[in-house]
NUKEFI-962741 format. One record per atom (N, C-alpha, C): residue in one letter; x, y, z. Coordinates in steps of 0.2 Angstrom, whole numbers, padded with zeros to 4 digits, always signed. Layout:
AXYZ/...
// end
This chain:
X-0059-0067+0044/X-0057-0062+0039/X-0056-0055+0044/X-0050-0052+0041/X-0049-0046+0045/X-0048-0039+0039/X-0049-0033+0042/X-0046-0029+0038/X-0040-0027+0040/X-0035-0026+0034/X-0027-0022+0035/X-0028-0016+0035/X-0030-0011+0040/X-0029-0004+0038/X-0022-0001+0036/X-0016-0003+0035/X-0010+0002+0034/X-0009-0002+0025/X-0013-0006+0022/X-0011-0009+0017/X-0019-0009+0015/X-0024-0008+0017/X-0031-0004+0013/X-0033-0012+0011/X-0031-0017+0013/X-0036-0024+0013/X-0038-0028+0013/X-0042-0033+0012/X-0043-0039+0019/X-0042-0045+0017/X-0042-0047+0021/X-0033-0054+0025/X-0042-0060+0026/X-0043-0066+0022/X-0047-0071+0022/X-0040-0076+0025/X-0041-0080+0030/X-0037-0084+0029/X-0043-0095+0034/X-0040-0099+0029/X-0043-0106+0029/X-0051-0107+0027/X-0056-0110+0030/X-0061-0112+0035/X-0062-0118+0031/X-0071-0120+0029/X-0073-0124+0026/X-0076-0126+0021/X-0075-0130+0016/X-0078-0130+0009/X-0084-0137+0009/X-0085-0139+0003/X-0089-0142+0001/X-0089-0148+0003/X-0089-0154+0005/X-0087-0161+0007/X-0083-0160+0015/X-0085-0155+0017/X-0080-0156+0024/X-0075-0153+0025/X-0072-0152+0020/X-0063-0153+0018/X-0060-0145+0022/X-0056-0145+0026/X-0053-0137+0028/X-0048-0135+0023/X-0047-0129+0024/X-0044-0125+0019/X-0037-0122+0022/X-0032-0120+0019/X-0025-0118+0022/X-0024-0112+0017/X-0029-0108+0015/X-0026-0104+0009/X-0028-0098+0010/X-0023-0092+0010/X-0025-0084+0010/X-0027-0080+0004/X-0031-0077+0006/X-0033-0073+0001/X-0033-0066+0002/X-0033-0059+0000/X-0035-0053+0001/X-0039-0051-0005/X-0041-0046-0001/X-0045-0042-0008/X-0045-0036-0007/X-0043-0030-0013/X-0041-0024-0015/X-0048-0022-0014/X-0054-0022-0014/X-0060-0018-0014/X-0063-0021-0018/X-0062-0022-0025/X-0064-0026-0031/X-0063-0033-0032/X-0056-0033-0031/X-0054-0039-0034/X-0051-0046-0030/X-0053-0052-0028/X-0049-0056-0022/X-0043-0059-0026/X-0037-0060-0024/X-0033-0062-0023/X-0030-0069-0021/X-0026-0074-0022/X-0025-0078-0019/X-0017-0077-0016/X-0016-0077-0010/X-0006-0077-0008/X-0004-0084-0007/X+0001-0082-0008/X+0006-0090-0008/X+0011-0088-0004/X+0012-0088+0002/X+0018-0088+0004/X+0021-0095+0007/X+0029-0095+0006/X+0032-0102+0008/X+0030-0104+0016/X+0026-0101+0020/X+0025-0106+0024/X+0018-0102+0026/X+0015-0106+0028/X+0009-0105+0031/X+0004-0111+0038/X-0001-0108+0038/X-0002-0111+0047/X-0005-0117+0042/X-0007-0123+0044/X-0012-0128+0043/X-0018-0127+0043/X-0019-0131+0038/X-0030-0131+0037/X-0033-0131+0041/X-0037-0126+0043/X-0043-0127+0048/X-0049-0123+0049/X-0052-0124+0050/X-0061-0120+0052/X-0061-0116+0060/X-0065-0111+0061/X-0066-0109+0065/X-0058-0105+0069/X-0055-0104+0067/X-0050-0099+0071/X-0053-0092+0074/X-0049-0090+0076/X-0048-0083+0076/X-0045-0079+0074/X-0046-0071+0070/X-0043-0067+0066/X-0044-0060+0068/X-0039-0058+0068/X-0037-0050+0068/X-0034-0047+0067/X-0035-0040+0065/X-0027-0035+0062/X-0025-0032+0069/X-0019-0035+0069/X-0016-0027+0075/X-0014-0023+0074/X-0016-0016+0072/X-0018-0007+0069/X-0010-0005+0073/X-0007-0009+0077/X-0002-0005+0081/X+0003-0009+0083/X+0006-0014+0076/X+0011-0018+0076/X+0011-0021+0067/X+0003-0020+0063/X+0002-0022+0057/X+0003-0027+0055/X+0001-0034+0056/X+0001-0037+0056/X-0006-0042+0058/X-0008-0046+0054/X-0014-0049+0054/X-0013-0056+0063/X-0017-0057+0066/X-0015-0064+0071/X-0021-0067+0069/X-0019-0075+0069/X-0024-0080+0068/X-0023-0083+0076/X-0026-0085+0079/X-0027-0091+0083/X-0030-0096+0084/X-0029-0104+0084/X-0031-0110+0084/X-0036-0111+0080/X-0042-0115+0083/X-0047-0117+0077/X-0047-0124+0077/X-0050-0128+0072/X-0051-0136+0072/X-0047-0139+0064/X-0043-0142+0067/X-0038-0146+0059/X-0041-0152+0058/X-0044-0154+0054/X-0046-0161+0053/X-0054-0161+0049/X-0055-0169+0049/X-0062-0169+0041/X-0069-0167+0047/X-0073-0163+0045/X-0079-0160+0048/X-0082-0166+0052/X-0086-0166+0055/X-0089-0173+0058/X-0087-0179+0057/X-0082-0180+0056/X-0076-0186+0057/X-0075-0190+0063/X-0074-0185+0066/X-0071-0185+0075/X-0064-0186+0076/X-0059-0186+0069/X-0054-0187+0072/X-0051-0180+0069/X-0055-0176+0073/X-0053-0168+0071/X-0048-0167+0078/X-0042-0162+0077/X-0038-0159+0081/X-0040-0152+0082/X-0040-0149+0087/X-0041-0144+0090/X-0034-0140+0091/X-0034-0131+0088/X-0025-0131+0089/X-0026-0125+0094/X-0019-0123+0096/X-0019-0118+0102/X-0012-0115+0097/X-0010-0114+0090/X-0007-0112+0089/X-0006-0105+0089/X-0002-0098+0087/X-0003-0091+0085/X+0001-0088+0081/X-0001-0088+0073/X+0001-0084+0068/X+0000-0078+0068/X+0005-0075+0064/X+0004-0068+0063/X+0007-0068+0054/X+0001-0064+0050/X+0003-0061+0044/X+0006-0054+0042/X+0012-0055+0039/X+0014-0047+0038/X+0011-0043+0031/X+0007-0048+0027/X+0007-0046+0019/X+0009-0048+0014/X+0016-0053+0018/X+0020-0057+0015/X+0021-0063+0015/X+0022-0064+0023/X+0022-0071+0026/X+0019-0071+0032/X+0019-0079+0034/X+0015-0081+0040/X+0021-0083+0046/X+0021-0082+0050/X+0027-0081+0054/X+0024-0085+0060/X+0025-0091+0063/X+0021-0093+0068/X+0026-0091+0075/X+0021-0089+0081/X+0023-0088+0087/X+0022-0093+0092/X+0029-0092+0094/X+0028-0096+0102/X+0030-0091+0109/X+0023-0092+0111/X+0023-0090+0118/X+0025-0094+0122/X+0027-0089+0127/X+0031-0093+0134/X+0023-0095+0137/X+0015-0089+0138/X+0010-0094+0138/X+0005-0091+0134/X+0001-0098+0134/X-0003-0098+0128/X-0014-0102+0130/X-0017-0098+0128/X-0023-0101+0129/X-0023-0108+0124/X-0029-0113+0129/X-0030-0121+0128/X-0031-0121+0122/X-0031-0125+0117/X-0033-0126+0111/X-0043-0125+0111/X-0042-0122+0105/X-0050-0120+0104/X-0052-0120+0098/X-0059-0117+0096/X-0063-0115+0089/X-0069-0110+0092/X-0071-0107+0086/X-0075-0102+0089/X-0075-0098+0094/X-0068-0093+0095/X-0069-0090+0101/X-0070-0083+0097/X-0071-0079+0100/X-0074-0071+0098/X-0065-0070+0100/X-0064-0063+0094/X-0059-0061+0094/X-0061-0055+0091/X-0057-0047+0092/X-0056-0041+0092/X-0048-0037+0092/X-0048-0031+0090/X-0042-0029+0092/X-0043-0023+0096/X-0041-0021+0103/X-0042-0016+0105/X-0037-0011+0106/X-0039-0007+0103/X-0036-0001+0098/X-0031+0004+0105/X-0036+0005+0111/X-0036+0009+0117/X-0030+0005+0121/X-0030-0004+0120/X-0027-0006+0125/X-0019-0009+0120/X-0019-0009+0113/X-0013-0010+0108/X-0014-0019+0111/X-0021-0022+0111/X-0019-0029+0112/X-0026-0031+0107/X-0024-0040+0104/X-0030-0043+0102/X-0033-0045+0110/X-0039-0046+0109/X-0045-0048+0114/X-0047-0055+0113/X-0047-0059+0115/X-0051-0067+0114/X-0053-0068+0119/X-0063-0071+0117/X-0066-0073+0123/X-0069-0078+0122/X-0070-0082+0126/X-0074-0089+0124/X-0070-0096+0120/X-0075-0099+0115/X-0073-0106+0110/X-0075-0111+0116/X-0075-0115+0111/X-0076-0122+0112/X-0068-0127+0112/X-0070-0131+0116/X-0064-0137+0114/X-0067-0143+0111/X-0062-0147+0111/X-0064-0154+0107/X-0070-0158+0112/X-0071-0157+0118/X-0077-0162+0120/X-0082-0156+0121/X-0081-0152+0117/X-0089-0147+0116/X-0090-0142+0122/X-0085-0142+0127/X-0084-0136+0133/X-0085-0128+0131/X-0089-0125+0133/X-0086-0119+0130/X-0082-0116+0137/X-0078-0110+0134/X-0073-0105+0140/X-0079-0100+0140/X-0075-0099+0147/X-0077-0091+0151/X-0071-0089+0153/X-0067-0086+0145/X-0059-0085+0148/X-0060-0079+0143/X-0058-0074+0145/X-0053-0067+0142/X-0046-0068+0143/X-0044-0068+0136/X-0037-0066+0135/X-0034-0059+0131/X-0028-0057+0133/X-0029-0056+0126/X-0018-0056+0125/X-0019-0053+0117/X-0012-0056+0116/X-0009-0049+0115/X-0002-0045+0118/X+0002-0041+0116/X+0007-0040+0110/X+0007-0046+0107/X+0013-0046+0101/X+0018-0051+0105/X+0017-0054+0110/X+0025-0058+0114/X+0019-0062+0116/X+0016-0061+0121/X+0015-0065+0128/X+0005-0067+0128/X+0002-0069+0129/X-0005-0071+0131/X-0006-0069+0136/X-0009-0066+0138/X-0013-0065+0146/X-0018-0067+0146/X-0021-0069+0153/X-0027-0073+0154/X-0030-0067+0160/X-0034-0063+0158/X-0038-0060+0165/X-0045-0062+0167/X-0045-0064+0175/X-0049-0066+0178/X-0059-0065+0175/X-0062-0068+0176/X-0071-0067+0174/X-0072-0063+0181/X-0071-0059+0184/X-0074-0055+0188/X-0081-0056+0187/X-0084-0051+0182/X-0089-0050+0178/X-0087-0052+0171/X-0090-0055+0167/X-0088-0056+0161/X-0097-0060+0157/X-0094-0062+0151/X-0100-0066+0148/X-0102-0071+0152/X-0106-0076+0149/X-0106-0082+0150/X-0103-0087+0146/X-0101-0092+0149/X-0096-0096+0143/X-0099-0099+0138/X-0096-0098+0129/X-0100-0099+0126/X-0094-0099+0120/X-0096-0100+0115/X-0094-0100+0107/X-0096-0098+0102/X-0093-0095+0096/X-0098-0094+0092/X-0101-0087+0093/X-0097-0084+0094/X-0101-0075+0096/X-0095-0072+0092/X-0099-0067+0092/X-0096-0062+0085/X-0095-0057+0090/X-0088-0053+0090/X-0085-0047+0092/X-0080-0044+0088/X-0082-0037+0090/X-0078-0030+0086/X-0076-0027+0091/X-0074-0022+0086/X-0070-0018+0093/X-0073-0010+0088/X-0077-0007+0094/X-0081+0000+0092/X-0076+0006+0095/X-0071+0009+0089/X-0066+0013+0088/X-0068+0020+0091/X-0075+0021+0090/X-0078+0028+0094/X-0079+0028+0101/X-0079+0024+0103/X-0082+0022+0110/X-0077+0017+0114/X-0073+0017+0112/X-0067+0014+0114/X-0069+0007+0117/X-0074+0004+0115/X-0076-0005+0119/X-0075-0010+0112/X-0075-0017+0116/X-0076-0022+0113/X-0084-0024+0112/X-0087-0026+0108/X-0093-0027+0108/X-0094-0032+0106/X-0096-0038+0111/X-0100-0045+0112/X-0110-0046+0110/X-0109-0049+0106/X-0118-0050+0106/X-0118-0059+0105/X-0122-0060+0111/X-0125-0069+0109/X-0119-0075+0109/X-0120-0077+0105/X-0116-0085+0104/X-0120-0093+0107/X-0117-0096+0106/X-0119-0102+0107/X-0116-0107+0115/X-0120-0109+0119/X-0120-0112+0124/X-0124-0116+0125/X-0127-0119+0121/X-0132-0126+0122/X-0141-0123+0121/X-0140-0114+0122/X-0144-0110+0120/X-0141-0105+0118/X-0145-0100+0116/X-0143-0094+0112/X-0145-0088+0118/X-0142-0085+0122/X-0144-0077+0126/X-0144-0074+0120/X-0148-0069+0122/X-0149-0065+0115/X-0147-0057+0122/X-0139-0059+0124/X-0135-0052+0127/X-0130-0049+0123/X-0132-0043+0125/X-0126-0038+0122/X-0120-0038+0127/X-0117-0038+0127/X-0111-0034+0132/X-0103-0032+0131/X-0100-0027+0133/X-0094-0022+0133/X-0089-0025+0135/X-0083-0022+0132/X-0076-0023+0137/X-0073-0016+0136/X-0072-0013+0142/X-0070-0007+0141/X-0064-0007+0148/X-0056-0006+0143/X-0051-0009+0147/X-0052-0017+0147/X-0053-0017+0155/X-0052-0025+0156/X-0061-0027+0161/X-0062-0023+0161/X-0070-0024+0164/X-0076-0025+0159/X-0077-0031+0159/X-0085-0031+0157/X-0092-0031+0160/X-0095-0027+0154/X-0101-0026+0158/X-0110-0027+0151/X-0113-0031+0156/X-0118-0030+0150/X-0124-0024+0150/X-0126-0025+0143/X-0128-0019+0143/X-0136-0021+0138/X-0141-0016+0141/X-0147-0020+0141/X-0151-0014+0134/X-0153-0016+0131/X-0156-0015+0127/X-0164-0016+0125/X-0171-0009+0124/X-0177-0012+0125/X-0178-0017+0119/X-0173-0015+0114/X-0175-0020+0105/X-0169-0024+0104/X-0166-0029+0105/X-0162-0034+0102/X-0162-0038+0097/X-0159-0042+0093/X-0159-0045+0089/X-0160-0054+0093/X-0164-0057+0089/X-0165-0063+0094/X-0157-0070+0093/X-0157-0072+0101/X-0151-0076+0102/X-0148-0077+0096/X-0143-0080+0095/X-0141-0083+0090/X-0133-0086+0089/X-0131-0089+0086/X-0123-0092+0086/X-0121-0090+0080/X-0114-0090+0078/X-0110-0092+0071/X-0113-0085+0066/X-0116-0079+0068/X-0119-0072+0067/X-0112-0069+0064/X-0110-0066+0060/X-0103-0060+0059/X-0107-0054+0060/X-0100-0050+0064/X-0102-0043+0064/X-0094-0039+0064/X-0096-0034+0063/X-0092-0027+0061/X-0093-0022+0062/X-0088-0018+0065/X-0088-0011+0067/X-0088-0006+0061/X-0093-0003+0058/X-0093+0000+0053/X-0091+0011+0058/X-0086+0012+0057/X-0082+0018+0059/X-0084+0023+0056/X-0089+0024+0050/X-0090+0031+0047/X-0097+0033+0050/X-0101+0028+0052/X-0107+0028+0056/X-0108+0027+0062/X-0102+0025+0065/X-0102+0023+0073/X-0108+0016+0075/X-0108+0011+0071/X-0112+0007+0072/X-0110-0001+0072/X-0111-0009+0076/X-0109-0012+0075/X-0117-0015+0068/X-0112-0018+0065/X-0118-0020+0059/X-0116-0029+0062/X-0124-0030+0062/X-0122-0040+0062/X-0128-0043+0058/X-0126-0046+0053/X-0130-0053+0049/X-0128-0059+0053/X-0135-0064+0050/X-0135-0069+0049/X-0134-0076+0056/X-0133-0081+0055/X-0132-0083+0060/X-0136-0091+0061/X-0139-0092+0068/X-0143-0098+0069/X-0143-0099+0075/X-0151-0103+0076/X-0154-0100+0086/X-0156-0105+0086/X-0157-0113+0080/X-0160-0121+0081/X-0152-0127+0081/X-0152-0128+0075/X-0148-0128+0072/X-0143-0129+0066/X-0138-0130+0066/X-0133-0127+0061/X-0137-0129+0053/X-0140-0132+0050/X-0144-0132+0045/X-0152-0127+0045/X-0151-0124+0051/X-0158-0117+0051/X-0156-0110+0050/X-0151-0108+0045/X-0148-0102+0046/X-0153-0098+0046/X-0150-0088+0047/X-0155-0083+0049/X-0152-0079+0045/X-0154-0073+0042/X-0155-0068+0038/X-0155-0061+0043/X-0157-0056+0042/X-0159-0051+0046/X-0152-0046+0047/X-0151-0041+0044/X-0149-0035+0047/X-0150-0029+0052/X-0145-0030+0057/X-0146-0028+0062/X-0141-0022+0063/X-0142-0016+0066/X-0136-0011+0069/X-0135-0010+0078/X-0131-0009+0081/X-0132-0007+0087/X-0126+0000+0086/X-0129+0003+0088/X-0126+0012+0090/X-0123+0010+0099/X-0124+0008+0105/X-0120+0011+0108/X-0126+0008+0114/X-0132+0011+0110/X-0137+0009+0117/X-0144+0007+0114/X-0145+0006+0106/X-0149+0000+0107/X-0148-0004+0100/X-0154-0009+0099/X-0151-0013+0092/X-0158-0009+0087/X-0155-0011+0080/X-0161-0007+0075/X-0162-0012+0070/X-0166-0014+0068/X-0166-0018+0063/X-0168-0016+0055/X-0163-0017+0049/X-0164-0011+0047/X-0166-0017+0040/X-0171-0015+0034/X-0173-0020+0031/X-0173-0017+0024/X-0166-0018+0021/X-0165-0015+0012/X-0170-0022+0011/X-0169-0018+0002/X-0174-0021-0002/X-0171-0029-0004/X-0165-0026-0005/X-0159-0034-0010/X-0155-0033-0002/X-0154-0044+0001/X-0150-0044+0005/X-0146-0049+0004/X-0141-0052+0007/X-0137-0058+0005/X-0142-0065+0009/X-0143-0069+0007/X-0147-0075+0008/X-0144-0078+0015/X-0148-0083+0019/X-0148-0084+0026/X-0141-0087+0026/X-0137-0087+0032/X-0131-0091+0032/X-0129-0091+0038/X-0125-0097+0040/X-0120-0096+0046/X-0114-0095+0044/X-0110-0093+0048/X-0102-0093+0048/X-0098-0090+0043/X-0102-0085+0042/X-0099-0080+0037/X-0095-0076+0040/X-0090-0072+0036/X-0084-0069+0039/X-0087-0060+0036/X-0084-0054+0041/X-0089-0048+0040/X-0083-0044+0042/X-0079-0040+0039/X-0076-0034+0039/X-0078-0027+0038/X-0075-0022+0041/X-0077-0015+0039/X-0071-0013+0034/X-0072-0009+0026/X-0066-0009+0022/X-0066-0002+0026/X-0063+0001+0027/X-0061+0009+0029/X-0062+0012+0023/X-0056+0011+0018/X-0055+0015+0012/X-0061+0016+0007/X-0064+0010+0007/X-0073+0014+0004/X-0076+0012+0007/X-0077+0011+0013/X-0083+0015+0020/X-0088+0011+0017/X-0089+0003+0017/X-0092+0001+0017/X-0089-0007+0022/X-0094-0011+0025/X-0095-0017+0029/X-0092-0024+0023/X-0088-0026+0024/X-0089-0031+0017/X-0091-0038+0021/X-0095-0044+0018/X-0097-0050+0019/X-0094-0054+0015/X-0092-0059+0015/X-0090-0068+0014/X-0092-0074+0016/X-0094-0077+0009/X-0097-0082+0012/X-0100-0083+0017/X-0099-0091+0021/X-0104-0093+0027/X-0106-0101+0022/X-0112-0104+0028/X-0113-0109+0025/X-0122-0107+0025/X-0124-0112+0019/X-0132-0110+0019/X-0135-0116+0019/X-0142-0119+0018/X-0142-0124+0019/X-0141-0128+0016/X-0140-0128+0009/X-0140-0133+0004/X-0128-0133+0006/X-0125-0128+0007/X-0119-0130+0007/X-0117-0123+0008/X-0108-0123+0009/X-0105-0118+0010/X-0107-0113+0002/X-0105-0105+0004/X-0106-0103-0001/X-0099-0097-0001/X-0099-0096-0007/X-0092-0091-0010/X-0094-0084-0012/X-0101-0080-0009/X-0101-0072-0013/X-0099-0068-0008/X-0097-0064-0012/X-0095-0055-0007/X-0101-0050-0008/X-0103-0048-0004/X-0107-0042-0003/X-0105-0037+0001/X-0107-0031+0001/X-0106-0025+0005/X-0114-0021+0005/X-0111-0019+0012/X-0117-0015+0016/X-0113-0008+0016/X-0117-0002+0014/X-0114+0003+0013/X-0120+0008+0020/X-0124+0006+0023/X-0128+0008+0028/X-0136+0008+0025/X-0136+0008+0019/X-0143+0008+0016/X-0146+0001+0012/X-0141-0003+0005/X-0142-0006+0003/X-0136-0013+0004/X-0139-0016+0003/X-0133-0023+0002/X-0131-0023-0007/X-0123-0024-0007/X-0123-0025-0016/X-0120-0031-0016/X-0120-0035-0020/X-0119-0041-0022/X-0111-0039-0026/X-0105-0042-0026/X-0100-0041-0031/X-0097-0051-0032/
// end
């Protein structure tokens, strides 16, 4: 899920439902209400891609992800790159392009007018220590000098005040429980005396009227042990912030900041009994259910 800021709202597009089955279908929603779109052509069913709005061409980008029945094994992995205008799904071809993947962290970096993809998994459970990012034409790949650790499954924003991309944790066979920057093209981590513990499949979001990344949820065993927990990071440490009413444990939920009412919005995720369908909003103090 991404937000549209020149069109005020946010772009849902596939993952995974009840029995396995992947989904091919966009949705928005005005603030109150979700929407289903139907445009004549759209990408193929799949779980795990990556999403972002580019603030500086408007347009939504998806990237790859996994096509095929969950635990099957005869799942494909895509390296394809759409873009949504609001209307239609327009598929790109680059002269080059990153491997086929799922679960990479994705951003859009508002300073450098590019999307940011770091990490995912391949079909034989690899993960990348790749930074790319995409202009609207072409993919670049820049070197790991200094960079994360290769992993998947890690949730990244992009913090509008401070001009970084901001990385927490993911999945690599264990959970680091790091924070770390991209500012330009340098990454750097950054150490924190309170953090939230390791974790994968966590959403987070750059909430702009508080200057804070907000991240729920997630998982540090297994995909059937999800985690709960509200967390903030400002800039230099994490905070753990504990409303009264919160949305129940999940992984793989998708997490937006709405601009236009200055609140954080939530979808879905899976929990343990099965995937689950509510919306909630964090406005800085309480979670609300809609």
């Amino acid at each position: 899920m991404a937000y549209d800021w020149a069109r005020g709202v946010m772009v849902l597009f596939g993952g995974s439902a009840a029995g396995g089955s992947f989904l091919a279908d966009t949705w928005e929603r005005d603030g109150t209400t979700w929407t289903q779109r139907t445009p004549a052509i759209s990408p193929p069913a799949r779980n795990g891609a990556a999403l972002a709005y580019d603030s500086a061409r408007g347009v939504t980008v998806l990237f790859g992800g996994q096509d095929g029945g969950l635990g099957t094994g005869d799942a494909s992995f895509l390296a394809d790159t759409w873009e949504w205008d609001g209307t239609n799904w327009t598929q790109r071809m680059p002269a080059v392009s990153p491997g086929a993947r799922y679960f990479a962290a994705v951003a859009f970096d508002a300073t450098r007018h590019a999307v940011v993809m770091f990490g995912g998994s391949d079909r034989g459970h690899t993960e990348f220590k790749e930074t790319w990012e995409w202009d609207g034409t072409n993919w670049t790949k820049y070197p790991p000098i200094t960079s994360p650790s290769a992993r998947a499954d890690a949730p990244m924003a992009y913090d509008s005040v401070r001009g970084v991309s901001v990385l927490f944790s993911g999945n690599r066979g264990e959970f680091p429980a790091d924070t770390w920057e991209r500012r330009g093209t340098q990454w750097s981590e950054r150490s924190a005396t309170v953090s939230p513990p390791g974790r994968g499949g966590s959403a987070m979001a750059f909430d702009s009227a508080r200057a804070v990344m907000v991240l729920f949820g997630g998982h540090n065993t297994t995909v059937m042990n999800p985690l709960a927990g509200t967390w903030e990071w400002d800039g230099t440490t994490w905070n753990e912030r504990t409303p009264s009413t919160a949305p129940q444990d999940r992984i793989g939920a998708v997490m937006a900041y709405d601009a236009a009412r200055v609140v954080t919005v939530l979808f879905g995720g899976h929990a343990a009994t099965g995937p689950l369908g509510d919306t909630w909003e964090w406005d800085g103090t309480n979670w609300t259910q809609y």
